[in-house]
C-alpha positions, 0 to 999 in steps of 0.5 A, a space after each residue: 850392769 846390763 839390762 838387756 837380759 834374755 826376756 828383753 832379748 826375745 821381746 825384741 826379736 818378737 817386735 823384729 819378727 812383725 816389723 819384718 813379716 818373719 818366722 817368729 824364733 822359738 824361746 830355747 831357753 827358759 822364758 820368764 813370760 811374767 817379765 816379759 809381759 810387763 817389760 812389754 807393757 812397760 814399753 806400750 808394745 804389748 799390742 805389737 808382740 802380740 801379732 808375733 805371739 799368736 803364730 808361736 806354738 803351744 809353748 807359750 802359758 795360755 794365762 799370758 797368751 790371754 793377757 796379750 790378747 787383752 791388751 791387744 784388743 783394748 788397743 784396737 778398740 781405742 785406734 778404732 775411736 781415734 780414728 773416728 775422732 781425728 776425721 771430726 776434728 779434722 773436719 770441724 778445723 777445715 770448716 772454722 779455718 783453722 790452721 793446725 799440724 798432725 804431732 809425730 804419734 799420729 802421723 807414725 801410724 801410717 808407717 805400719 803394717 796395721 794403724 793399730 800396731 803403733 799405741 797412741 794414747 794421747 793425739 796432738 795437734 800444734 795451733 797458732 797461739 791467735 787461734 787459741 780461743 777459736 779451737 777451745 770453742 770448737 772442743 767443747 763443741 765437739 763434746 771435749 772436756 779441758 783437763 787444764 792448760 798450762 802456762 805455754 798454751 798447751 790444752 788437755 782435752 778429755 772426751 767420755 768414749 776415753 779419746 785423749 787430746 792435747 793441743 800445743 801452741 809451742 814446741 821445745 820450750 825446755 830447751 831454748 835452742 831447739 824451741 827458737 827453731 821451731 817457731 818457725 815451723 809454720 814457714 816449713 809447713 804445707 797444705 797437704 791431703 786437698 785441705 786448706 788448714 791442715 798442713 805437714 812438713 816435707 819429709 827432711 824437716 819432719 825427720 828433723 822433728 821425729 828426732 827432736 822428739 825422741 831426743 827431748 823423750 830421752 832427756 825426760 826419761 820417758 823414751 821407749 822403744 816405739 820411738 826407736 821403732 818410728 826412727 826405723 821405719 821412717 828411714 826404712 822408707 825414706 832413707 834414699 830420698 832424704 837430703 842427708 847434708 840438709 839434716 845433718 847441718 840442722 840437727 849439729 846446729 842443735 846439737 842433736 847429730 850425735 845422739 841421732 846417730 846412736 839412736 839410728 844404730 840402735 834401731 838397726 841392731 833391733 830391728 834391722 840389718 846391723 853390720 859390725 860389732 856393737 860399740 859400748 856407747 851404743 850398748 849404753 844407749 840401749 840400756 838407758 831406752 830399755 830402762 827409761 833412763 834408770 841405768 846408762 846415764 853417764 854416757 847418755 849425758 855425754 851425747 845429749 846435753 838437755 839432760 844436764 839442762 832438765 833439773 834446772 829447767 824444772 826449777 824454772 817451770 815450777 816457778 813460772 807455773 806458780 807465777 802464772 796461776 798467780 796472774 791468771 787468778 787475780 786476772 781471769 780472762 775476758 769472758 770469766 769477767 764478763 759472767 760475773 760483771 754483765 756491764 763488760 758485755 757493753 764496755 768491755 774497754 773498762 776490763 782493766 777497771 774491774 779488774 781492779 775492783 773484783 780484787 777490792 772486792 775480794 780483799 773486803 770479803 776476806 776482811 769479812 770473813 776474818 772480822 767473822 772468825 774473830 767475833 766468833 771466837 771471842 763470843 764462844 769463848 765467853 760463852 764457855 766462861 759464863 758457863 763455867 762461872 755458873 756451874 761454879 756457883 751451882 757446886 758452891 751452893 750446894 756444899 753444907 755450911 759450916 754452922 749446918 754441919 753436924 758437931 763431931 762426938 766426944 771421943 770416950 777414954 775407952 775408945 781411945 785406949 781400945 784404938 791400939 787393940 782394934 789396928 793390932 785386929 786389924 793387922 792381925 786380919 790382914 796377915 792371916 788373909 796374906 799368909 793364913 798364918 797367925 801368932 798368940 804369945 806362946 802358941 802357935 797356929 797354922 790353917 789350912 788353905 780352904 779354911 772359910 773366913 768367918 773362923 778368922 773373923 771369930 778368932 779375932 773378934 775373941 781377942 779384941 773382947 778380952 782386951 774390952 774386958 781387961 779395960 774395964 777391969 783396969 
């Protein structure tokens, strides 16, 4: 199956025509608009495709050209609010001494004709773990809400204009090879801009990075084409200057040369100048990034093997997830402690001890609370019994007496003899309401539908005095 289909095709050209300030080219097929909208929404270039949409003539529905310019001018909004925030989170770093890194998204931006061409929906910084406490205080400082941390360090901050944070301590952790690399990364990193906390790596170590990124986004099935678009344009800029041995030996120490090949090749044959014919590797390439990883999965298997490693990687962080979550509950961190035990304020050396007794007093409140639930329970439930006994008894004092209860009449013998004669009017009552139909020996009747039925009471009241008065003659 190939993906690439003819909306896919056009929205690509659209992308190239922005990137290289070209004539956009006309649709001479027909253009499903739907589909290439949502594909483009899909890849978080809707905003881009935009820049190239508004040059195109009145060919394109302007129900779709109103929805382009309304993802267009959410993304100028929301670039517009990052960028104030970035200068006060900058600003507060410098001020507290905190070293940090500018993450990929964010340091793309500048690549582009326009910061608001690249979508960024979330900025990320990367801290050293001893400054962890110290930047929590300044986020909330700054008015950030802490949408949870997980158990690397990694913090999700959240701010009411609708700017997205995330601060990371570790990189690569999914794989062990990449993320031993990286752990040096401080070592790699310099002061850059006249700042003394923020630092940048040197353009072959921070290609190194944007291909470690896109390589872990592809295992996860989360690569677009923004990523393929930053590997473009970073090479479009730097590709002369780059030390091509230096890159090569680090990205085959992490196995990452070969995918990185194909990737570059993808980016020239969207974007830029591709001479040749398209291998069926790269076609397989292009069609797992258009997808996200649904199709093309057996040779991006071959080209990167974290994507083997993922599932089991999974297991291993849901596990550690749970384990975390587990200690961090039954030992929450000093300053959690120090509300509810003010004495720690004072010897905060005894944390271990009240540690130990928050637990105790945790495992007495459950006892407690159980002790409760049982005693509970058994009071309802011989509540309920009392209430059952005494209705009981309510029912039974009710009811007559034997010796109260009325003695039953002497049946007379023409009562007994009449009994036969009053079933025999009776089923002759019967069958005239079911069939209206009934029988005297030797005669036959038949009556019509409407007749009433007081004649049939009166005809069967007739037979049964004539046997009343045959019994009495007998």
């Amino acid at each position: 199956m190939r993906y690439r289909n003819f909306e896919a095709t056009y929205m690509i050209s659209l992308l190239s025509a922005t990137l290289n300030q070209r004539i956009p080219q006309t649709s001479t097929g027909t253009l499903d608009w739907r589909e290439l909208f949502y594909l483009a929404e899909y890849h978080d270039v809707t905003n881009l495709a935009f820049y190239t949409i508004m040059g195109l003539p009145d060919s394109v529905p302007q129900i779709w050209k109103d929805r382009f310019s309304k993802i267009f001018r959410k993304w100028v909004t929301i670039n517009t609010v990052q960028e104030k925030e970035v200068r006060l989170f900058t600003d507060a770093m410098e001020e507290e001494k905190i070293s940090f890194l500018v993450m990929k998204d964010w340091m793309m931006k500048r690549y582009y004709l326009q910061a608001d061409m690249r979508a960024v929906d979330c900025i990320a910084f990367l801290i050293k773990p001893k400054d962890e406490e110290a930047t929590k205080e300044l986020m909330y400082e700054l008015g950030y809400r802490c949408e949870g941390i997980d158990s690397y360090g990694t913090m999700h901050y959240d701010k009411v204009n609708g700017c997205r944070i995330t601060i990371y301590q570790k990189l690569f952790v999914e794989n062990a090879k990449i993320y031993a690399y990286f752990a040096k990364i401080w070592r790699r990193a310099q002061p850059i801009g006249g700042y003394s906390s923020r630092h940048a790596l040197g353009i072959d170590d921070f290609y190194i990075y944007l291909i470690a990124d896109t390589c872990e986004a592809y295992a996860c099935g989360e690569v677009d084409i923004r990523y393929i678009m930053d590997i473009h344009l970073y090479l479009k800029k730097h590709k002369a200057t780059l030390n091509r041995v230096y890159i090569d030996t680090e990205l085959g120490g992490l196995e990452l040369l070969k995918l990185a090949r194909y990737l570059e090749e993808v980016g020239d044959l969207w974007f830029g100048v591709y001479e040749g014919v398209e291998p069926r590797i790269c076609k397989d390439v292009e069609e797992y990034i258009l997808t996200k990883g649904c199709y093309g999965r057996e040779t991006s298997i071959m080209l990167c093997p974290m994507i083997q490693d993922r599932e089991i990687w999974k297991i291993r962080a849901a596990r550690r997830e749970r384990i975390y979550h587990c200690l961090r509950w039954c030992f929450p961190p000093a300053a959690q402690m120090k509300v509810q035990f003010s004495v720690l304020n004072k010897i905060s050396w005894l944390l271990p001890l009240f540690w130990m007794v928050r637990l105790l007093q945790l495992f007495y409140l459950k006892v407690k609370l159980k002790l409760t639930g049982v005693s509970r329970r058994i009071t309802l439930k011989t509540h309920a019994l009392s209430c059952k006994l005494k209705a009981k008894d309510l029912s039974d004092a009710e009811k007559p007496s034997v010796e109260d209860a009325p003695l039953p009449m002497p049946e007379t013998r023409a009562a007994q003899q009449s009994e036969p004669v009053n079933t025999e009017a009776e089923l002759l009552k019967s069958s005239m309401e079911e069939e209206q139909i009934f029988e005297i020996p030797g005669v036959e009747f038949e009556l019509p539908e409407d007749e009433d039925e007081e004649e049939y009471e009166a005809i069967g009241s007739e037979h049964m005095e004539e046997g009343e008065k045959e019994d009495t003659y007998q």
